[in-house]
N, C-alpha and C positions, 0 to 999 in steps of 0.2 A: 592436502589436509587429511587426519586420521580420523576414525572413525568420530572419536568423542568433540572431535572440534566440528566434527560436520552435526551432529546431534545437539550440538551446543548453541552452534550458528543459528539452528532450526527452531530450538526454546526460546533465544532474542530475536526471532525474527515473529513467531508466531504469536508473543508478549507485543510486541510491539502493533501486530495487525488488529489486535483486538481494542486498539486505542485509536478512539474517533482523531483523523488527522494526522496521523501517523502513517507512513508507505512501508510496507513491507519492503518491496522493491528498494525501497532509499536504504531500507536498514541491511538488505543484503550484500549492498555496493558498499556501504561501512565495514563490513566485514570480511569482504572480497570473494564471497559467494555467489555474488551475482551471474554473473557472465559465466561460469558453469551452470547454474541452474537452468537458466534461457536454453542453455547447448542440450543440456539434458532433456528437458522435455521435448526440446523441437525435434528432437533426435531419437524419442524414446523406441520407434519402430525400427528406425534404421540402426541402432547402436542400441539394444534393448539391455548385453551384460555388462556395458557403459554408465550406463545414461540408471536404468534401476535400482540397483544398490546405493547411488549417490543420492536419488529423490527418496529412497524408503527410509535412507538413515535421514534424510533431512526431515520429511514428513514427522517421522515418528518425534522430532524436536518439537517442529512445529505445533503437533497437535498436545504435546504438553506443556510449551508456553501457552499456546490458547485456553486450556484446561484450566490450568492456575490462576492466569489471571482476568479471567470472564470475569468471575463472580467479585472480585473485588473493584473490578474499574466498575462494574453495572452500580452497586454499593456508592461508588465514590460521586457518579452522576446523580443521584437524588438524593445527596448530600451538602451542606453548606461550602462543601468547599468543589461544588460543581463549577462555579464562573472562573475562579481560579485557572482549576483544571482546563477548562478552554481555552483561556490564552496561553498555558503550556501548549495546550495541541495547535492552537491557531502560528503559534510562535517556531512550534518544531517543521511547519507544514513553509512554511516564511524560509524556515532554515536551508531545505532542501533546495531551493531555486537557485542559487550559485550552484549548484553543483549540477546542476541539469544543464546551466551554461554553462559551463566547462566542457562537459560533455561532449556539448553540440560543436563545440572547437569553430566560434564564430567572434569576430572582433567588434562589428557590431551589427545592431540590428537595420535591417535592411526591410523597404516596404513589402516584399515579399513574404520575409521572417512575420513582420509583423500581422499580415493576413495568416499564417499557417496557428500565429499567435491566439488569434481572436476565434478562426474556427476551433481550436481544441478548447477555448474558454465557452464557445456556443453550445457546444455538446455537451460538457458539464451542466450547460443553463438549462439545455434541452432534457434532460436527465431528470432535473428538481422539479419537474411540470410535471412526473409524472403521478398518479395518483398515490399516497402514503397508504404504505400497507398493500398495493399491490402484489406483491412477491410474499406476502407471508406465509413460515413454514404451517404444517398442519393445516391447510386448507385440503375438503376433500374435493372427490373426483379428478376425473382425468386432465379437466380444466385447470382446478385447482395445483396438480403436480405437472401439469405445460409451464404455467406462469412463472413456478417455484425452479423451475428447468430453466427457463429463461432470466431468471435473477441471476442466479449461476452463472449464467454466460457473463453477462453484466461485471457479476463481482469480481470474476475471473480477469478480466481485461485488467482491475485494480491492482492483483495480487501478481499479476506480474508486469506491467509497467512502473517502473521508479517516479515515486513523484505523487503518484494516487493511495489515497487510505483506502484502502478492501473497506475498513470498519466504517470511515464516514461517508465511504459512498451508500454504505448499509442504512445510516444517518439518514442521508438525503434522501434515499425510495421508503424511510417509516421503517424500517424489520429489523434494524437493531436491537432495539430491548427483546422482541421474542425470541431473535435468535441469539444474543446472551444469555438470556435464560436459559435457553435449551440449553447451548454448553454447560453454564455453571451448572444445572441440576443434571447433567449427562443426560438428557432425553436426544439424543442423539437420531434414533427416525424418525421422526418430524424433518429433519435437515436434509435426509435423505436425496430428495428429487435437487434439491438444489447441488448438496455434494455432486451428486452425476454432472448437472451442468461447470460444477465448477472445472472437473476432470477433462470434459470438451472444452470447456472455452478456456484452461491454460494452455492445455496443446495447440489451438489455434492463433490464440494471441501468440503465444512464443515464436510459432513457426513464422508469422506476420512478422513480428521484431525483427525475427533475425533478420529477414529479406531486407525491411524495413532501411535496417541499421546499416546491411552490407551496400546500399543500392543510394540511402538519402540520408544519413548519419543525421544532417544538421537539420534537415526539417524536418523528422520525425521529435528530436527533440523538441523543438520551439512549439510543437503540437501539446506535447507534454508539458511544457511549462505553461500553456495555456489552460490545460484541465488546472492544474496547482494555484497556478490567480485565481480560477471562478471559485476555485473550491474554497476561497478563506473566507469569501462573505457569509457560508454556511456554519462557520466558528466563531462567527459571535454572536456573543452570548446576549438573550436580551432583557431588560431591565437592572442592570447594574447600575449602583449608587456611585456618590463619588468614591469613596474608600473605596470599593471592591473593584471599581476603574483604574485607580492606583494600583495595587495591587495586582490586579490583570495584565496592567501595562509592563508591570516586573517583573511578572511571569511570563508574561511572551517574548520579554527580551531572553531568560535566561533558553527560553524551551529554543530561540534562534541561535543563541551562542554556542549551547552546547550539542547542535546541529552540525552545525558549522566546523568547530571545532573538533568532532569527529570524523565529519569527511578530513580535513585536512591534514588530521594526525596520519590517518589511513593512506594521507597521499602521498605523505614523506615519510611512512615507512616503505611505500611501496618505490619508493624513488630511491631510499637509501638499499634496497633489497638488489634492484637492478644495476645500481652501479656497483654493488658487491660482486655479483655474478660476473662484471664486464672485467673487473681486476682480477 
């Protein structure tokens, strides 16, 4: 990839993280960035003139998809067409789980899968107990910038595992709207201590993946698709009418379709790409 496709990658991927239920992760595997970037961080010491230039031009995407559209999804949610918007996200979040099983290259589910299933839905559950607003930016003291340290880690794990929304996991711990605020108005040091953790806890989570990935391919995944089930009963939306139920329900088919339909376009280019190469 050249410079402008990796910056480009990095504006839809970091658009994408700032919408509750949306995976970053998922949208990097759409665009075939994924599995570099995983390499890149896990790698950033050992392969530093590797691995750096590819995360600073993605970053620098990243953090101007983020930029743009904080302030308009923040707008959109305490807006009439908030319930809506949730069953797009509840629908795009629905979309992602065929492709996590694929991934996992399993035929079917086996009672083992299915226990690896339930603990990564448990941790999800165990997650939404914890206090709202804990992690919030701009708290002071040193306590204050531990917590904000430790969200970090948390959100980090989101933003690079496929499957997990960075943004509705923000959702679930309450610090959402503070921290689109910050973006949208650029108050950017308030974010500060959590940025740091988030720098730790990608490189950790990465390095984990990979091992993860090289060592248990398919039960790391079914782990993963178990954060993604817990994580839909946090997207619906509550007290919708019948009309906006209707409505919901056509927006979360379309937010699944056109999920779907984007992993698999990706998957038969990428299939017509390698039998190019073998001819």
């Amino acid at each position: 990839m050249n410079i402008l496709s990796v910056i480009l990658s990095g504006v839809a991927v970091g658009a994408a993280m700032t919408v509750p239920g949306v995976s970053g992760g998922s949208a990097a595997m759409v665009l075939g960035i994924y599995d570099r970037l995983v390499l890149a961080v896990s790698r950033i010491f050992s392969e530093p003139k590797k691995s750096i230039p590819l995360l600073l031009k993605f970053g620098l995407g990243a953090l101007i998809g983020m930029l743009l559209i904080a302030r308009l999804i923040s707008f959109l949610l305490t807006s009439p067409l908030e319930i809506p918007l949730r069953f797009l996200f509840l629908g795009a979040v629905a979309g992602g789980i065929p492709m996590i099983f694929r991934r996992a290259n399993i035929r079917r589910i086996t009672p083992g899968n299915a226990a690896l299933i339930l603990a990564g839905a448990a941790a999800v559950l165990i997650l939404s107990l914890l206090p709202e607003g804990m992690f919030s930016p701009g708290q002071d003291g040193f306590s204050g910038a531990a917590l904000q340290f430790a969200g970090g880690l948390l959100v980090a794990a989101a933003l690079v595992l496929p499957g997990i929304s960075a943004s509705h996991l923000l959702y679930m711990l309450g610090i959402y709207d503070p921290v689109m605020e910050c973006l949208g108005s650029l108050e950017l040091l308030p974010l500060l201590p959590m940025g740091i953790g988030l720098l730790a806890g990608a490189f950790l989570t990465a390095k984990l993946l990979e091992n993860m990935l090289e060592r248990h391919q398919a039960g790391t995944f079914m782990v993963i698709m178990g954060f993604m089930l817990a994580s839909l009963r946090e997207l619906l939306p509550a007290g919708a009418d019948g009309v906006q139920l209707l409505t919901g329900l056509i927006c979360a088919a379309v937010g699944f379709v056109v999920v779907c339909w984007l992993q698999s376009d990706k998957k038969s280019r990428r299939s017509r790409t390698e039998h190019a190469e073998k001819e």
